[in-house]
N, C-alpha and C positions, 0 to 999 in steps of 0.2 A: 502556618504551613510553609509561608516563603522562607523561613528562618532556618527551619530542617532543612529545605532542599538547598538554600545554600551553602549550609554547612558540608553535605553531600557534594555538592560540587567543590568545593576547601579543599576537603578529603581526598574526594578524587584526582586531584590539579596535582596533589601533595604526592600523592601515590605512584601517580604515572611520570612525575616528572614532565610535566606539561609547562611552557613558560606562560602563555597566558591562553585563557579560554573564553569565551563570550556563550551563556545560553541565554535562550527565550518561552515562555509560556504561552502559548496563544489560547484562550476560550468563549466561546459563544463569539468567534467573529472579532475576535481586538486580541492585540498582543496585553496580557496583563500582567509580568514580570518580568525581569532583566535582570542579569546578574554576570558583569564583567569581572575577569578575577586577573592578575598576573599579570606578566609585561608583555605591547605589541613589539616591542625595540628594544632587546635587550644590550645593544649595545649603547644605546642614547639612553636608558633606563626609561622610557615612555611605556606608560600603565595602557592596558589596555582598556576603552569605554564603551559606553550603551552602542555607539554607532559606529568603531570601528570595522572596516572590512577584514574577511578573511576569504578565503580561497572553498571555496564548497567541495570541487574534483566533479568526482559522480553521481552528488544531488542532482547534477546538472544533468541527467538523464531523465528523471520524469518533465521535466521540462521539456526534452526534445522527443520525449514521446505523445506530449501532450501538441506540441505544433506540427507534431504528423497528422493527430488525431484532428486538429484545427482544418487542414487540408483536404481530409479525406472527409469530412460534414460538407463541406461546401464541393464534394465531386470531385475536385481534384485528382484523385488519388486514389487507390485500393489497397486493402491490406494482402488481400493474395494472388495478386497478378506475379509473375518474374519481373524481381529487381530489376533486371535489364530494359525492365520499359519506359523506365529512369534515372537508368544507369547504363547507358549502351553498351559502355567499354568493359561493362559486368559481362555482356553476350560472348567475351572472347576468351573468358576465365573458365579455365578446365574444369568440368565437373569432379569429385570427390572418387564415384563411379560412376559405370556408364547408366546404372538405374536409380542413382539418384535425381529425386527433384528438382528441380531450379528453387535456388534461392527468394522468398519472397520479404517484405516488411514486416511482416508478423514474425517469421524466424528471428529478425535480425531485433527485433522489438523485445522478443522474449526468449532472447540468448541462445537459442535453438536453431541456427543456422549454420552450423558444424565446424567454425572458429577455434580455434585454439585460445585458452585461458591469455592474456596480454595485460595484467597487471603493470609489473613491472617497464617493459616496454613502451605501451601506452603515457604514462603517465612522465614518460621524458621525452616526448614527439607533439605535444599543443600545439605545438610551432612549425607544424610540418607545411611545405607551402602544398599550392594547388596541384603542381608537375609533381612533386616529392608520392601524394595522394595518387594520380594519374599511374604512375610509374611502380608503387606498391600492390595497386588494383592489376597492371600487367603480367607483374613478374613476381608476384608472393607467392610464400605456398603459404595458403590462405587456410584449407583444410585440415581438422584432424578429424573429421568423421563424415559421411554423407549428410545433410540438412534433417531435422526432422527425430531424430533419435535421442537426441537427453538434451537438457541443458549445460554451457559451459560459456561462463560468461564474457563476454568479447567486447572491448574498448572499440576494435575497429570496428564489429559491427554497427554501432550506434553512430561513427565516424562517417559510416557510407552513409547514414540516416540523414546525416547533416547535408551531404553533397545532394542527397533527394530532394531533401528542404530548398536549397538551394536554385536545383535545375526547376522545378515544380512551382514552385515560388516567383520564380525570376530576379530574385535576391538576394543576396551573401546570408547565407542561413541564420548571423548573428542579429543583422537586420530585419529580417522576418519575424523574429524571437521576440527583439524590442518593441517590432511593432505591434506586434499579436497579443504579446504577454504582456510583456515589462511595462510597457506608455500603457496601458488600459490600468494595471493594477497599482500604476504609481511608484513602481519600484525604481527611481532616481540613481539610487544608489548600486543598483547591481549592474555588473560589466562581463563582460571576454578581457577586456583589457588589463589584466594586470598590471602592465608596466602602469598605465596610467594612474590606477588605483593606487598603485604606490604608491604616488607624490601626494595623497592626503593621508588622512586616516586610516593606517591598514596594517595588519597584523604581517610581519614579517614571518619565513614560516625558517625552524630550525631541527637540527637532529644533535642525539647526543650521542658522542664515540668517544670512551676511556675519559668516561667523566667529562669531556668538553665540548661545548655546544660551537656549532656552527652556522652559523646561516645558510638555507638551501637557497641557489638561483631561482630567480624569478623564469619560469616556462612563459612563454609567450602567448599569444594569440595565435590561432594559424588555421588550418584547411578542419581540422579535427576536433573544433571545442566542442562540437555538440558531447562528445562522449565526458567530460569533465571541466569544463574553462570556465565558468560561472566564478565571479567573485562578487561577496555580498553583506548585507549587515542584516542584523537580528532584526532590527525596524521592516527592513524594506524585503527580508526573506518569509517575515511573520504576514506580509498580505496576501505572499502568496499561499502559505499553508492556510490563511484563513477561507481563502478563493476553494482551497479541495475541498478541505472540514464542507465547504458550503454545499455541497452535491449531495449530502447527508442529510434528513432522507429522501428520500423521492416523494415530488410533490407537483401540483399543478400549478405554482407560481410562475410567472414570466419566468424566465431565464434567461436574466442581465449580462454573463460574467462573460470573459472574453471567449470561453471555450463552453461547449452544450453541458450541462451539469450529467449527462446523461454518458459522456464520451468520459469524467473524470472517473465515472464509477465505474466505465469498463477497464479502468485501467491496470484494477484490481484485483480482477477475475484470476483464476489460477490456469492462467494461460501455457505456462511450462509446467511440467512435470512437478508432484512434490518433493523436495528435500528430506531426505530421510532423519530420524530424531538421533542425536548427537547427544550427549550429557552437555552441559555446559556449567560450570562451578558444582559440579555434582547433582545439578538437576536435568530430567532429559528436557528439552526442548519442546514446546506445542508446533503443531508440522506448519512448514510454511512453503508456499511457492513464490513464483516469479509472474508478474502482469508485465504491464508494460513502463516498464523504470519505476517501476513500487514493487517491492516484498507485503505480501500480504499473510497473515500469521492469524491463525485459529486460536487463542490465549485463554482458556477455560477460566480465567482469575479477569485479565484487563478486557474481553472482549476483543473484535478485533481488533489488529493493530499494522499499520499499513508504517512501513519504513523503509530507508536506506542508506547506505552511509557512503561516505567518500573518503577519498586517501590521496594524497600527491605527495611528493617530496615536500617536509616543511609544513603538511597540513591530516587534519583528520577530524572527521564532520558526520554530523547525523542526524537524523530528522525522523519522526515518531508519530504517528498519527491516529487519536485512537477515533473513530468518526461516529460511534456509536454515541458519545460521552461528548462530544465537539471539541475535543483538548487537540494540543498539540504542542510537541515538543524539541527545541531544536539546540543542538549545541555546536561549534567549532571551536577546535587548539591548533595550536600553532606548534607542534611536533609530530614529526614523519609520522605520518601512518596510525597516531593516535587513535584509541579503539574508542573513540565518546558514542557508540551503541550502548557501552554498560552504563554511562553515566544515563542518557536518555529513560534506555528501558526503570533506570531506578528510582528519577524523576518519576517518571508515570507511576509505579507501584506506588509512591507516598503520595501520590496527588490522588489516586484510587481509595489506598486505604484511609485517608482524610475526608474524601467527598460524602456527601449523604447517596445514601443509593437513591437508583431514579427508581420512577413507578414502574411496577411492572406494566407492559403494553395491556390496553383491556381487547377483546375479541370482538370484531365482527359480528353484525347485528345479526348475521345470519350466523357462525356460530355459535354463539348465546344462544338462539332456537334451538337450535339441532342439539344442543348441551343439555337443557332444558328438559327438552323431549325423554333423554335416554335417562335422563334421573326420573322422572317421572314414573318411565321405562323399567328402572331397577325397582322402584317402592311398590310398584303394580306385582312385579315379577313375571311379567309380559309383553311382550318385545310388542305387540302390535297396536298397542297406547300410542306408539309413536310410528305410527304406518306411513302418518301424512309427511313426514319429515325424509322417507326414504327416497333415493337414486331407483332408477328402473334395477337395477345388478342387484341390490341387498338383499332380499330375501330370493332372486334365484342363485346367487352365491352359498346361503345357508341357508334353509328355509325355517320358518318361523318357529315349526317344532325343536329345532336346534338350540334356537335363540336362545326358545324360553329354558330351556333343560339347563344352558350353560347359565343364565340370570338364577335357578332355582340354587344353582350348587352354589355360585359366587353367595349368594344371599345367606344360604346355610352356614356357610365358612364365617362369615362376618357381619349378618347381623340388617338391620338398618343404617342405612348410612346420609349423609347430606353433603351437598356440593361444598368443596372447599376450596380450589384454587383452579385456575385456568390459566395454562401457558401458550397463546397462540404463535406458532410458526408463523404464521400468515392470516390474509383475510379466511382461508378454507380449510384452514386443517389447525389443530391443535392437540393439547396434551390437557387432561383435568384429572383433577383426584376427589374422588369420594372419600371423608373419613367418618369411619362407618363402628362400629360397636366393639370389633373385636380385628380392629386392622384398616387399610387405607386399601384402598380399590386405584388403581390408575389405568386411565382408556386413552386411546389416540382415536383421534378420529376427524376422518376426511371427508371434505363434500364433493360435490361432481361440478363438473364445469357447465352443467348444462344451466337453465333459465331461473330453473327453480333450487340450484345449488343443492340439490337432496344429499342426505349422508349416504358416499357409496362405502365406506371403511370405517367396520368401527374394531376395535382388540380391547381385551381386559389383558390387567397382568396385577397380581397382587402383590403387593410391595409386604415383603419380610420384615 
C-alpha cells in the first residue's frame, strides 16, 4: 500500500510543481509511514528528510483552540462571556450595530464573530509586536457584519485568542502552548520560531513566478502566531494527531493526555454553520462545517473526517483525520499556498480502499431484546407477543388493533421473514432488516430513556 501512496505523492510534487514535500501516516496511535520527496534548499540542492521542519500556518489553530479549551476545563475561562472580560481594550471597539452581540470566544473560535476574510493580510503580519496588536484592536475596522450571522474566516480572530491565552494564562501564549501541549506530548521539534528553526533542518518555503522560483522571507514570531506560526516535523506533528485520533471513542479509561479527551471531541462539533456543497474535480462535496480549528466533513465513503489546511508565503499544509478508522494523515510543501488537501484526502481514499473493513458495531443488550421481540412480533402477526418490551407511549400512540392490521399487510406482501442485520445508531435506537420470502422489511426503532429502556418508536418501510 506504501508503494502506491507514494507514487501518489511523486505524482503530486510533479504536478504541482512543489520543490519538496514531507508526508506522514499515523495509525492506532504511532506514526507508521514517512515519505520525504524533493528539495528543502534549493539553492544548496539539500533534499528534504523524515525530520525536516516546515511551517504548518494554520494547523496552528486547533492547537490554539485546544489551549482555550485547556483553560476553560480548569475554570479559567468561558466560552460566552464578552471577549472584553479578557480583553478590556475589546470594551472600547465599536459595535458592528447598536443590536449587535458582544463579541464572545466561541465566535472568535468558530469564525463567526463578524471579521472580515484576512488571508492574505494575516499571513504577512506573524511578526506583529504587542503595541502593533494593541493599536489594531483600537483603530481597525475590524467588522464586516454584526457577530453571529454566518461564518467568515478570520486570522485576527484566533490572533485575539492568543492575547486571551496570554492575559488568562499569565504567559506569552507561545509559552503556555509549550507547556500545556508541546513538553507533555514530546514535541521537541515544533516551534513559533522560525528564524530559529531555520539554522537546522528545515524546509525553505519558495514561489514560482515566469518559471522562476524564489525564496519567500522567513515571517517571524510575534503577538499573532496563535492564528498560524507553528513550525514542525512529521515525527513530532504525528504525536500530536495521535494525541486527537485518541479521544475516539468514548470511553471510561483514565484520561492521561494533556487536554480532557472529552474537550478534543467538542472540538468537532459543527459549531458554525454548514458550507454549502461545491462540486469539486466534478464531484459535489459531503457537507462540512467549522468546530473549533477542525473542519469536520460527513464523507458517506471515508466516514468522518476531521481536517484543515495551512498556507503562508513559501508553505502549504494539511492534516486529515479520519477518527472512526484511528488513521491520520498529514502532509507539508514548501510552495506558496500549495493545495496538499487533494494529496491528504487522496492518501485516505487508497488507505480506505486497501483496509479490510472493520466489524460492523453489534447492538446494545437492550436493543437485541427489544429486536428480538418485534421479530417474534412479525412471525406471531401480533404486536402484543411483545407488550413486555413497550415504553408507557406505544400502544397509546397506535393502539394495538392498529399494530396488528399494519404487521397483517406487511406479512401478506412479503411473506415470512428472519432477522438479518442490525445497524445501531447508538446504545437506544437502531436500524434492522428482515429478509423475508418476497422482499426485505427495514424498521428503525427507538427505546425510551426511562429505567426499563421500553421501545417508544418503531416504523416499517419496505425496501423496493
Amino acid at each position: 500500500m506504501f508503494a502506491e501512496i507514494d507514487a501518489a505523492l511523486a505524482a503530486f510534487a510533479e504536478e504541482l510543481q512543489i520543490p519538496g514535500l514531507v508526508a506522514g501516516i499515523v495509525q492506532d496511535g504511532r506514526l507508521v509511514h514517512v515519505k520525504p520527496l524533493g528539495l528543502a534548499d534549493i539553492e544548496g540542492a539539500r533534499k528534504v528528510g523524515p525530520d525536516t521542519a516546515f511551517r504548518i500556518a494554520s494547523m496552528t489553530k486547533n492547537m490554539t483552540a485546544l489551549a482555550v479549551l485547556a483553560l476553560r476545563d480548569r475554570g479559567r475561562l468561558a466560552l460566552d462571556v464578552p471577549l472584553s472580560e479578557y480583553l478590556p481594550q475589546f470594551a472600547s471597539v465599536p459595535a458592528a450595530t447598536s443590536d449587535s452581540p458582544e463579541v464572545s470566544l466561541r465566535h472568535l473560535l468558530t469564525h463567526t464573530a463578524g471579521f472580515v476574510t484576512d488571508d492574505p493580510w494575516g499571513d504577512r503580519v506573524l511578526g506583529m509586536t504587542p503595541a502593533e496588536l494593541d493599536a489594531l484592536i483600537a483603530t481597525g475596522r475590524l467588522f464586516a457584519r454584526p457577530p453571529g450571522l454566518a461564518f467568515e474566516y478570520s486570522n485576527l480572530g484566533y490572533a485575539l485568542l492568543g492575547r486571551v491565552l496570554t492575559n488568562v494564562s499569565g504567559e506569552p501564549y507561545q509559552a503556555f502552548v509549550r507547556r500545556t501541549i508541546l513538553g507533555p506530548l514530546g514535541m521537541t521539534r515544533t516551534t513559533f520560531d522560525a528564524l530559529e528553526a531555520a539554522r537546522g533542518d528545515y524546509a525553505f518555503g519558495y514561489r514560482l513566478d515566469e518559471g522562476q522560483w524564489s525564496r519567500e522571507r522567513i515571517e517571524p514570531d510575534g503577538e499573532v502566531g496563535a492564528m498560524g506560526g507553528l513550525a514542525t516535523t512529521v515525527p513530532d506533528y504525528a504525536r500530536y494527531v495521535a494525541f486527537l485520533l485518541g479521544a475516539w471513542p468514548a470511553r471510561t479509561d483514565p484520561d492521561s493526555g494533556p487536554v480532557r479527551r472529552s474537550s478534543v471531541r467538542e472540538m468537532v462539533l459543527w459549531h458554525a454553520p454548514p458550507f454549502p456543497n461545491e462540486p469539486v474535480d466534478g464531484r459535489v462535496t459531503p457537507p462540512s462545517a467549522y468546530g473549533y480549528g477542525l473542519m469536520s466533513t460527513a464523507d458517506i465513503d471515508l466516514g468522518r473526517r476531521l481536517h484543515h489546511s495551512g498556507g503562508l508565503p513559501g508553505y502549504g499544509s494539511h492534516v486529515l483525520l479520519m477518527p472512526e478508522r484511528g488513521w491520520g494523515v498529514m502532509a507539508f510543501g514548501n510552495r506558496t499556498y500549495a493545495q496538499m488537501s487533494r494529496i491528504t484526502l487522496r492518501v485516505a481514499e487508497l488507505l480506505h480502499e486497501a483496509a479490510p473493513k472493520p466489524e460492523p458495531p453489534k447492538p446494545s443488550a437492550m436493543l437485541a431484546r427489544a429486536i428480538d421481540a418485534i421479530v417474534v412480533a412479525y412471525a406471531a402477526g401480533r404486536i402484543e407477543v411483545a407488550e413486555k418490551m413497550f415504553a408507557v407511549n406505544f400502544l397509546l400512540d397506535m393502539p394495538a388493533r392498529l399494530r396488528d392490521v399494519e404487521l397483517a399487510s406487511l406479512k401478506q406482501r412479503l411473506g415470512e421473514g428472519r432477522l438479518e442485520k442490525i445497524k445501531p445508531a447508538h446504545a437506544l435506537a437502531a436500524r434492522f432488516t428482515l429478509a423475508c420470502e418476497r422482499g426485505r422489511l427495514q424498521a428503525t426503532i427507538i427505546l425510551a430513556p426511562g429505567p426499563e429502556a421500553g421501545i417508544q418508536k418503531l416504523t416499517f418501510n419496505v425496501e423496493e
